[in-house]
N, C-alpha and C positions, 0 to 999 in steps of 0.2 A: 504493500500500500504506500510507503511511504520511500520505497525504496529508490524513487529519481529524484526522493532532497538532494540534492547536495550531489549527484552523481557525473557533474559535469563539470567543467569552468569556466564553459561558455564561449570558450577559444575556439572549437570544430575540427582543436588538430588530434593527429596520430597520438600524439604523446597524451593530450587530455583522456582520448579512448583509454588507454591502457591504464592511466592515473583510474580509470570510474570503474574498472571492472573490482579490484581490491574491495572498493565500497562498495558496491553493490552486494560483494561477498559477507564485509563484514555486518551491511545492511541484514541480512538474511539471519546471520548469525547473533544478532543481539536483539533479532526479533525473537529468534526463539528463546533466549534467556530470560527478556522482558517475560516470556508466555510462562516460563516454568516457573518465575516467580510469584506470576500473578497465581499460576494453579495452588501456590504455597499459599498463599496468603487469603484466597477463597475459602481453600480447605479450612484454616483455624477463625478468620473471621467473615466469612462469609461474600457473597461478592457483591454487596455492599460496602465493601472494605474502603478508605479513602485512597485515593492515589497515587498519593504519598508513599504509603506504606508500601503498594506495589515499585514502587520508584526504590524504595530504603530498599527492597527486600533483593533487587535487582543491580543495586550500586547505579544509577542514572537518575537522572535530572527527572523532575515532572514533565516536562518541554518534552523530555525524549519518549516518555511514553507516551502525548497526546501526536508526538507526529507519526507514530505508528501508526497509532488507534484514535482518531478523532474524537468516536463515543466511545459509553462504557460500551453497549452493544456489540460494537466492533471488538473489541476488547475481551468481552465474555463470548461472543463465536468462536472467536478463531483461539483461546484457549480450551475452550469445548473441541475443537479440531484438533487441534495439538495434543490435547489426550488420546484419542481414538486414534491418531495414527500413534505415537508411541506406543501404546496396547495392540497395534496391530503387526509392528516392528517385533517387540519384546516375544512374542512367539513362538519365533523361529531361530530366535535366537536365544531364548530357553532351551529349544528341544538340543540345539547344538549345543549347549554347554551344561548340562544337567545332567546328572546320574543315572535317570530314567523318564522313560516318556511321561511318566505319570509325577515327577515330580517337579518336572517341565509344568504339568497342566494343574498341579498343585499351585505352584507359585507363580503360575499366570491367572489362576481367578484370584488369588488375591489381590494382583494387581489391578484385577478389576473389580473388586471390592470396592482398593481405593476410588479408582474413578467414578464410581456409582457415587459414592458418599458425598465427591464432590460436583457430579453431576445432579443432584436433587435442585440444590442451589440454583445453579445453573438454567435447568427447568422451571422453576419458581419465576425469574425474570424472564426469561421467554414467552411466557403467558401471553402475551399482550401481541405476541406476532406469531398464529399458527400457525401458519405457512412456513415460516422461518424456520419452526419448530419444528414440523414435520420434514422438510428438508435437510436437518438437521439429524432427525433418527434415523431417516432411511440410509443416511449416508455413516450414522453409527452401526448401521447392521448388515451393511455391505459389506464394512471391512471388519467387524469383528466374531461376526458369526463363521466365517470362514477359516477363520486363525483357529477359535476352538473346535471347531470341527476337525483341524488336521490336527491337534494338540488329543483330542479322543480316539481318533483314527489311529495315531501314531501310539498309544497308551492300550487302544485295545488290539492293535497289531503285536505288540507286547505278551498280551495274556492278561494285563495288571488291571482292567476295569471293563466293566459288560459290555458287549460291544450294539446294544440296542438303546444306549442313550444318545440324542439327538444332540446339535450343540443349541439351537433355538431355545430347547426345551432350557436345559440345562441353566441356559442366561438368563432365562426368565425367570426361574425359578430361583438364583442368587439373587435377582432382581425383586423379587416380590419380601425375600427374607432382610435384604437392606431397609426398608422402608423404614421409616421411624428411626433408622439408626443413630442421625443427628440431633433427634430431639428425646428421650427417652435415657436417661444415663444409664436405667438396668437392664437393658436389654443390648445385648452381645452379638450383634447381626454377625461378625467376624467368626465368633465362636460354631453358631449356627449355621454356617455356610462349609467349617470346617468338619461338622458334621456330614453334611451333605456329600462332602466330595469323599467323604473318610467309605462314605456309601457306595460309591459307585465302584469300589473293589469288588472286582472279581472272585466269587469264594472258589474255594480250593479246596 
């Protein structure tokens, strides 16, 4: 969005090209820092958070996250984005570095745990644009229902979990047991979902 601030000098020569490609690079890259810190600061205050605090939590100026993200809107999509591709990344790069298929898809629904917790929120201000919102899920269940599906595939190609759970199912069902997880201090959605997946072993 904001990545032709500054991406020039207005000269039209050879040398200004190559000076703007650097920034446009490091544009990119401190966009996604801005994101991961605003996802931090959602998470514990909510994304009503002042933006400031996503500014403090990122090391930059207020200025540099409003020429990102002009609105909060802007700001709360596109780290709603930025999570659902990270959960979609972390998958296959679980299964590659994990012990077992199954503790690849252990530790990737917790990771979507987290996101859920901090997608409620999230949800909450989207209200107001359902269109948005719905373009929004569809494009969460493109890429993440596929990742758990090869993470269950790969786990019950193993032997380690039934191989007649769906991943659809499976998300919804993490999904229906998060609920309330942020408002509610005695109820353990984490613990209950670690039930769930404790379930889906394969008996022997």
């Amino acid at each position: 969005m904001s990545d032709s601030v500054s991406d020039t000098d207005g000269s039209g020569s050879k040398e200004a090209g190559r000076a703007g490609r650097p920034k446009r690079t490091d544009a990119r890259r401190n966009e996604k820092a801005l994101l991961g810190a605003a996802a931090t600061v959602f998470v514990t205050s909510g994304v009503d958070a002042p933006v400031r605090d996503i500014a403090a939590e990122a090391g930059v100026g207020v200025g540099t996250i409003y020429r990102h993200f002009p609105t909060r809107a802007d700001l709360i999509i596109a780290v709603y984005r930025h999570q659902v591709e990270a959960g979609a990344e972390a998958g296959p790069a679980l299964l590659e570095s994990s012990a077992t298929p199954y503790a690849a898809l252990r530790e990737w629904i917790g990771l979507f745990v987290d996101f859920l917790v901090t997608k409620h929120g999230l949800a909450g201000v989207l209200q107001s644009d359902n269109a948005g919102f719905e373009t929004l899920h569809v494009y969460f269940l493109d890429r993440l229902v596929p990742v758990c599906s090869q993470l269950l595939t790969a786990a019950a190609a193993a032997g380690e979990v039934r191989p007649d759970v769906e991943a659809y199912a499976l998300m919804r069902g993490v999904g229906n047991l998060c609920i309330g997880a942020d408002s509610d201090p005695r109820y353990d959605a984490r613990r209950l979902v670690d039930l769930l997946v404790t379930g889906l072993r394969q008996p022997h």
